[in-house]
N, C-alpha and C positions, 0 to 999 in steps of 0.2 A: 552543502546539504545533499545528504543524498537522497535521488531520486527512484524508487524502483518504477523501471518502463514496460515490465514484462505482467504476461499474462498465462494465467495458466488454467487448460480444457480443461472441462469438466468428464470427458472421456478418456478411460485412461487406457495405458498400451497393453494390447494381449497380445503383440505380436511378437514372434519369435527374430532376436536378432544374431545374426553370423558375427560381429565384431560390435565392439563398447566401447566407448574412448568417455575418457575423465579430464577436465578441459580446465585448468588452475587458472584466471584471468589476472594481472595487470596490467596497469596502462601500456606498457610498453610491449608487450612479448605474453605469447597463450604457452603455457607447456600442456600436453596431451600424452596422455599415457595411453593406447591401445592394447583393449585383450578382445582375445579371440574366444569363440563359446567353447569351440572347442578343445584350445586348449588354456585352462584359465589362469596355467600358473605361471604362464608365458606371457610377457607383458613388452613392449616395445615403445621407449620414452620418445621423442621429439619436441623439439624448441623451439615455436615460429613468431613473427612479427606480430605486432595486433592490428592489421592492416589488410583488409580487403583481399588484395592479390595475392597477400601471401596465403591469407586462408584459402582461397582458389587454386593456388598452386597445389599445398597438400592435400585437399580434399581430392586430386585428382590420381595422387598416388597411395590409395585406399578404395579400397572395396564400397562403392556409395552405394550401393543399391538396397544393403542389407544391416543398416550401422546405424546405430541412438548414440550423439552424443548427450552428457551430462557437464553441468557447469552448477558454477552459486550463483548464486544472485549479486552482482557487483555494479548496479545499476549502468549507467552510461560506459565503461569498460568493456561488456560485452554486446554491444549493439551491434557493430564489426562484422562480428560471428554468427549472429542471429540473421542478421541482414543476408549474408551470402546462405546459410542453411535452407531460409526462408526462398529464397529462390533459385536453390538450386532442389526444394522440396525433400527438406530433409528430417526426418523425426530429430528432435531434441527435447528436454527438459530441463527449466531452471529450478531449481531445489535451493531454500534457502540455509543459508551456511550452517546454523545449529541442526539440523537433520544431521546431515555428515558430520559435524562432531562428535553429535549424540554414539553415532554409530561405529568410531573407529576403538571405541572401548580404552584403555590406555597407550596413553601414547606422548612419548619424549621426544624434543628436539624437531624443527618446521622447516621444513623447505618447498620450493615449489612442486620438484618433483615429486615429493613423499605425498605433499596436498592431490596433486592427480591420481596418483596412485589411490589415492583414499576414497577418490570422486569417482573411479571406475570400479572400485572394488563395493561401494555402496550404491551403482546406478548395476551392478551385475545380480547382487544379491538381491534386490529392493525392487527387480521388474515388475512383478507384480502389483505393486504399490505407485509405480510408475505413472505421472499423469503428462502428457507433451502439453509442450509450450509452444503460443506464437505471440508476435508481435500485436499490440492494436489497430488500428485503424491510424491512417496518419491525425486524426481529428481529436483521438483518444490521447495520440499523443502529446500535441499540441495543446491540449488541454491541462493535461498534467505538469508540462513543460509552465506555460502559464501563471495557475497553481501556485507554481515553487517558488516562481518568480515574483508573486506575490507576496506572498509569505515573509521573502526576505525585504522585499519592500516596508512592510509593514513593520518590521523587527529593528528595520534599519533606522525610520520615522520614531520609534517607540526610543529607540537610546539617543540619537540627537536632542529630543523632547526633553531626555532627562535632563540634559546642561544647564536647562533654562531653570532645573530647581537649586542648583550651585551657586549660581553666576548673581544673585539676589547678598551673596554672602559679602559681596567682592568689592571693591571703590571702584566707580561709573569708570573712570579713564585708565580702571587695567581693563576691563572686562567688554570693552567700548567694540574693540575691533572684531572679539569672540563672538557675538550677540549676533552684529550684521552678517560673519559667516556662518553663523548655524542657521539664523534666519532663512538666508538664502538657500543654503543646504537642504532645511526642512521643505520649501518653497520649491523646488526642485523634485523631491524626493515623494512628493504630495503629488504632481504634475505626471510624475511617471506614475506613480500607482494610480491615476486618474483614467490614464491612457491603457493600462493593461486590461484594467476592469471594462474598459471599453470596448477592448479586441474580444476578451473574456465573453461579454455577451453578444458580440458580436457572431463568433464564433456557433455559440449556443442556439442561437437563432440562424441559422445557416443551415445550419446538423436536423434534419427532420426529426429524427431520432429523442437526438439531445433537447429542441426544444419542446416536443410532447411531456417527454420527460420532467422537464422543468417545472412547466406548467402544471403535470399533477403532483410532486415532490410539495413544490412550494405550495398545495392547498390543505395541505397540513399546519396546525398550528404549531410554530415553534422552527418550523425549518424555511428558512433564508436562503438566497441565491446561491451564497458561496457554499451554506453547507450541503444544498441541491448540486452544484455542480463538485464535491468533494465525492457524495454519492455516487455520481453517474460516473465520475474517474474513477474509483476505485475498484466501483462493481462491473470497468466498462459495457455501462449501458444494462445494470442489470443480469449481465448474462455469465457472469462467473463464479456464480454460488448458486445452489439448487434451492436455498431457502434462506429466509431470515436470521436463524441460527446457526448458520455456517458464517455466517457475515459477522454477527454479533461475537464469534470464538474469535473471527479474525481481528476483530477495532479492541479484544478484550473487558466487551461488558457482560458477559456469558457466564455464569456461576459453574464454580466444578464442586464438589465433595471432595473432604481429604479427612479418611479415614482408611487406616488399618486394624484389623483385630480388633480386641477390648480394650486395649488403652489408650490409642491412639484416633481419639475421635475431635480434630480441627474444626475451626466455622466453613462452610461453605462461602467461599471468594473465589473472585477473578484472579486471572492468571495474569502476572505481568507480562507474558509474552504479549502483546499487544501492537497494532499499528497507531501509535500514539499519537501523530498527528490527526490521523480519524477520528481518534479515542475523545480527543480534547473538544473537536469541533463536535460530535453528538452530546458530549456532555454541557456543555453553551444550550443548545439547540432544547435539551432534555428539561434545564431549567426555563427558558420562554413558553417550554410546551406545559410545564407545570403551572405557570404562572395563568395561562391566557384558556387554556383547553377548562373546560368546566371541569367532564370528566373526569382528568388529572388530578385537579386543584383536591375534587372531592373524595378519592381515592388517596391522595397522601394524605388529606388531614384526619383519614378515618385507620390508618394505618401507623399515625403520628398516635392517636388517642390509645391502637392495641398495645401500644409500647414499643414498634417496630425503630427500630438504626434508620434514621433520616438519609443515612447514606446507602444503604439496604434499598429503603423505598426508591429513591431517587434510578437507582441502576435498573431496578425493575421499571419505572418512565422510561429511559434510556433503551429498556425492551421494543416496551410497547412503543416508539416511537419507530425504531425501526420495524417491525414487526407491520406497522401503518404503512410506510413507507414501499416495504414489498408489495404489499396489500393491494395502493393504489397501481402500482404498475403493472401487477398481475391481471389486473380487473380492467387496465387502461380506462377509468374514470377517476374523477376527483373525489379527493376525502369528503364524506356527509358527516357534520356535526348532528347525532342522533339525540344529543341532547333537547335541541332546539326544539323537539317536537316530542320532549317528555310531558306529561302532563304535568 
């Protein structure tokens, strides 16, 4: 599964850099293309380890003092790199991989060198737009790490589960020995996700931060531990988005327009660039809050009667739920049900 562990300011770079380097990540080996501002058409490839020292080494035969490296996003791949940047105080940015596709216009035939080349020629043109990146908090990370860890747990427990609707098919003495290992398996598998969710809140309540947090996320109707701590990983801590509709573009519940001209007039829909696992867990979350929030309940069914798409309504929940969610944390108080004291 991949995990993305990076983070990116909300402040972006207006500084002026001497040298650019474009930084192609796999597991094994970074290739880095450097250019120079001043001359841009001159470009200088190198091919090093993905390994701590070696980054150390070349970062020492380069001009540090005046240099933005760029990278994709390749979740745990580039930790390495980030880690020595980070304290060696280095501007960087992680940019995710469709950005520089979008940008290299056409183009035939992949390699690693030509992807650096692509990643400094789009972190050279693109400064402006430029936003640096760091790392989270080790707490943020661990969180996230977590999370995943979860996840697969859960995923893991969900297909074991399914054997047990096969095995009904079977004669008792094929199926005899199958039964006690998946039993055990699930049993097991139940144990460890017992134990994570344990560390999980653990964790949460430790984080001064994280468990303020919690505590007013979860006084919303409809949003749950796990989708409180999804929130606080994503956003860490709230503080990587300027508003609820930068969030809401990012999990893709955000409506766009698509229209050209006069003939070309589409429905207003989300975009599938989405972070889909976010996506999934507010859409859960959006149905509880519909269900339990008076509010809600009385808003979709008066929006159900104007003839409104159920699935229309439901995304705008999905809003207003995040849109609640910033709310409380901006105000640092819990959600008031204003209902309760309507007449």
């Amino acid at each position: 599964m991949h995990t993305t562990l990076f983070v990116v300011l909300k402040i972006k770079s207006m500084k002026k850099y001497a040298i650019y380097a474009g930084v192609d990540i796999s597991k094994n080996s970074l290739d880095i293309c450097l250019l120079c501002a001043d001359h841009p058409k001159e470009m200088k490839h190198e091919r090093i380890s993905n390994d701590e020292k070696s980054i150390r080494k070349f970062l020492k035969t380069v001009i540090a003092e005046n240099i933005i490296l760029c990278m994709e996003d390749t979740g745990v791949y580039g930790l390495p790199l980030c880690y020595v940047l980070e304290e060696s105080r280095l501007d960087y940015t992680v940019v995710p991989a469709i950005h520089i596709k979008r940008s290299r216009g056409l183009k035939r035939g992949k390699t690693d060198k030509a992807d650096a080349k692509d990643i400094v020629n789009y972190v050279f043109t693109h400064i402006h737009e430029v936003r640096l990146s760091h790392l989270p908090e080790e707490d943020l990370q661990e969180l996230r790490l977590l999370l995943s860890e979860r996840d697969k747990l859960v995923a893991a427990i969900k297909m074991f589960e399914s054997t047990k609707e096969t095995l009904p098919y079977f004669p008792k003495k094929t199926c005899n020995s199958t039964r006690k290992n998946n039993d055990k398996t699930i049993r097991q598998l139940k144990k460890q996700l017992t134990d994570i969710e344990e560390s999980l809140a653990t964790l949460t309540r430790s984080n001064e931060t994280m468990n303020e947090q919690m505590t007013l996320l979860q006084s919303i109707p409809g949003i749950g531990p796990q989708t409180a701590r999804l929130l606080i990983s994503y956003t860490r801590c709230f503080t990587s988005f300027d508003n609820w509709r930068q969030f809401a573009c990012y999990a893709g519940i955000a409506p766009f327009e698509y229209q050209s001209g006069t003939s070309i007039k589409g429905k207003t829909k989300v975009s599938h660039f989405a972070q889909k696992r976010l996506k999934s867990a507010i859409h859960l979350a959006a149905l509880t809050f519909k269900k339990h929030d008076a509010e809600m309940k009385k808003y979709f069914e008066r929006k159900v009667e104007e003839g409104k798409n159920k699935m229309l309504i439901l995304n705008a929940i999905r809003c207003k739920l995040i849109a609640r969610a910033f709310a409380v944390i901006n105000r640092k108080t819990p959600f008031v049900n204003t209902q309760k004291f309507a007449a």
